[in-house]
C-alpha positions in Angstrom: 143.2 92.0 137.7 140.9 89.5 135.6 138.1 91.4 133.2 134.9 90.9 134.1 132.5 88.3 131.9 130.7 91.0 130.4 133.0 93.5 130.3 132.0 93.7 126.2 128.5 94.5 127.0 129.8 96.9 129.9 132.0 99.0 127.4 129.2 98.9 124.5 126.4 100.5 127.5 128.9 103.1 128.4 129.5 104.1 125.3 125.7 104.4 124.4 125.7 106.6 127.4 128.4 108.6 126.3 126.2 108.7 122.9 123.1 109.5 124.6 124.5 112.3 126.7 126.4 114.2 124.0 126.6 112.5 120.5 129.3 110.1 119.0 131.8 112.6 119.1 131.3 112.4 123.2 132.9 108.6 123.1 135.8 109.1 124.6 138.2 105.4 124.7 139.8 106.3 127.9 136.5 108.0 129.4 134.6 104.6 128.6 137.5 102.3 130.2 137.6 104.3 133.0 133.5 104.2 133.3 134.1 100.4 133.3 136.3 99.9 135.8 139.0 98.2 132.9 142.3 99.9 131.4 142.5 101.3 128.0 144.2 98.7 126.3 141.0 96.6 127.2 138.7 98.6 125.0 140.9 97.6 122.4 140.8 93.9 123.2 137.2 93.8 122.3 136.9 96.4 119.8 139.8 97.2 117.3 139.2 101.1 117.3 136.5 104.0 118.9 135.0 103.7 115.3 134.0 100.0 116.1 133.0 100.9 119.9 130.7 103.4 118.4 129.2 101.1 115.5 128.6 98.5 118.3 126.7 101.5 120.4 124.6 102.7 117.7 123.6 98.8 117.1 122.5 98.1 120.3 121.0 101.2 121.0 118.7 100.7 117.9 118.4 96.9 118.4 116.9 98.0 122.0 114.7 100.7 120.8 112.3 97.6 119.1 113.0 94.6 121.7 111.6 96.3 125.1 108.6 96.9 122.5 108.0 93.9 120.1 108.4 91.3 122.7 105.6 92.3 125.6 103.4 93.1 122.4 103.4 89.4 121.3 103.1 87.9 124.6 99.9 90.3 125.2 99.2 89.4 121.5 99.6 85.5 121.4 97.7 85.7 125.0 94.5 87.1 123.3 91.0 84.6 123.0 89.0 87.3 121.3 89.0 89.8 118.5 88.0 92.2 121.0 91.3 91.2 123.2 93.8 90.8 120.2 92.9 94.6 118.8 93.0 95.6 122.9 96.5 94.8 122.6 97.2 96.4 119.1 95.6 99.4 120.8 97.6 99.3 124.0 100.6 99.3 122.5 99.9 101.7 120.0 99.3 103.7 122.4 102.6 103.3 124.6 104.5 103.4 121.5 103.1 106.9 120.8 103.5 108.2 124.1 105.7 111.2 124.9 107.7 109.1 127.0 109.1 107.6 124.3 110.3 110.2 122.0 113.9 109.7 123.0 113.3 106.2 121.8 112.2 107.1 118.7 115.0 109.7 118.5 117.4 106.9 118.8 115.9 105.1 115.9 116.5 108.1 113.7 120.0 108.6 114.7 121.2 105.3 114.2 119.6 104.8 110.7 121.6 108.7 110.1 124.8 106.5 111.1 124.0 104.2 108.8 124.5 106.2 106.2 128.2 106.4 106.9 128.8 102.9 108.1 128.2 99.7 106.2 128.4 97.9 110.2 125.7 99.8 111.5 123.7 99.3 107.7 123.9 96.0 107.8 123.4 95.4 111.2 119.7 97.4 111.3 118.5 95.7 107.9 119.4 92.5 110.5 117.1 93.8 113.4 114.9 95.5 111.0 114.2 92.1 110.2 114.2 90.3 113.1 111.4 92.7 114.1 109.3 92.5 111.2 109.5 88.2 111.5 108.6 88.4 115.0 105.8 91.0 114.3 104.5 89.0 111.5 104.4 86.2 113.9 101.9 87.6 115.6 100.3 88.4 112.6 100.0 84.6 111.6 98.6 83.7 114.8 95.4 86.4 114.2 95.4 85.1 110.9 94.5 81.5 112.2 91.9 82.8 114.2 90.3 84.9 111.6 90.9 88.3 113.7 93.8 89.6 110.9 93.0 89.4 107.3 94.7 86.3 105.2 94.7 88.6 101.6 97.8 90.0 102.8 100.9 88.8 103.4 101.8 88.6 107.1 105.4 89.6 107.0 104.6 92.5 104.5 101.7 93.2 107.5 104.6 93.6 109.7 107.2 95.6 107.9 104.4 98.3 107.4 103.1 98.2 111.1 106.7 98.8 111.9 106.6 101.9 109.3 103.5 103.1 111.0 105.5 103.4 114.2 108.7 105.2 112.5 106.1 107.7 110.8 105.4 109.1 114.0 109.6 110.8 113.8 107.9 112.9 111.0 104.8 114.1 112.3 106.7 114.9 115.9 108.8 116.9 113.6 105.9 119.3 113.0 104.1 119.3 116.0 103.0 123.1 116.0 101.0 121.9 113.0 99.5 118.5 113.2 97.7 117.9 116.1 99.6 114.6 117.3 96.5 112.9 119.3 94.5 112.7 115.9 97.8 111.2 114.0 97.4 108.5 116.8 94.1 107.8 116.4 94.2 108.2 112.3 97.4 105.5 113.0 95.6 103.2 115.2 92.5 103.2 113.0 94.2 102.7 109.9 96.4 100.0 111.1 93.3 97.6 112.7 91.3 98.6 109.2 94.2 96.7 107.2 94.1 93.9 109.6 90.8 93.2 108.7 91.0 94.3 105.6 89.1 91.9 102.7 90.3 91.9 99.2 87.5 92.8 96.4 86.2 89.6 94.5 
């Protein structure tokens, strides 16, 4: 029997399950094959041991985690005539981003950059995405910049890279949510994020 086209991509999503439900040491070779509908030897076709199954999880896992966010935001962005609409659309998805529907995502984020520690793969491969985020982020940032609605005395990609921060910060107040009411770190967030964008450097 012929392997499917994207039998790769098929291996790499059962193994994130196999992550999600119970942790890297839940990855299982012969588990994932068998999930795929492919024999064992096939796993190793594509990847040359479980470590490099795993790395390729955790990568795509994290990668995901910022794609299903960054992209709608600068289509709502880059679709924006006003001020008023442009920081409607830093507010909505602030707001989506913060939502309790997505702490598993952000729970993912923090796992993979733990991986990272271990593996140089999974290292190199986040400062890749990390990067890939913060250009596409500070794309958006550009395009208020030409309008006037984000501030030109900062530099759009460093804009970016500390939005994204912003975003990660929630992990640690989450971590302490009997003591820090989240709703008002949200609104301190959102607040202090639009104040930088229109931020204007002393003469």
């Amino acid at each position: 029997m012929s392997e499917k086209p994207n039998t790769r991509q098929q291996l790499i999503e059962a193994a994130m399950d196999a992550i999600a439900y119970g942790g890297e040491s839940s990855v299982r070779v012969s588990a994932i094959a068998s999930a795929v509908g492919v024999k064992e030897p096939s796993v190793y076709h594509f990847f040359k041991n479980r470590d490099a199954l795993i790395e390729a999880a955790q990568i795509e896992r994290y990668r995901l985690s910022y794609s299903e966010m960054i992209v709608p935001f600068e289509m709502a962005a880059e679709m924006s005539e006003t001020q008023e609409e442009f920081e409607s659309a830093v507010r909505k998805v602030f707001s989506l981003v913060y939502s309790s529907e997505r702490i598993e995502i952000r729970s993912i984020r923090k796992n993979v950059m733990g991986a990272a520690q271990s593996s140089e793969v999974i290292a190199k491969a986040i400062s890749e995405i990390n990067h890939e985020t913060a250009s596409t982020l500070a794309r958006v940032m550009v395009f208020g910049q030409e309008r006037g609605w984000v501030t030109k005395d900062l530099d759009p990609l460093a804009l970016a890279y500390w939005g994204i921060g912003q975003l990660n910060g929630r992990v640690m107040a989450e971590m302490n949510a009997g003591l820090v009411n989240l709703a008002e770190w949200d609104k301190v967030s959102v607040e202090a994020v639009l104040a930088v964008y229109r931020y204007k450097a002393p003469k």
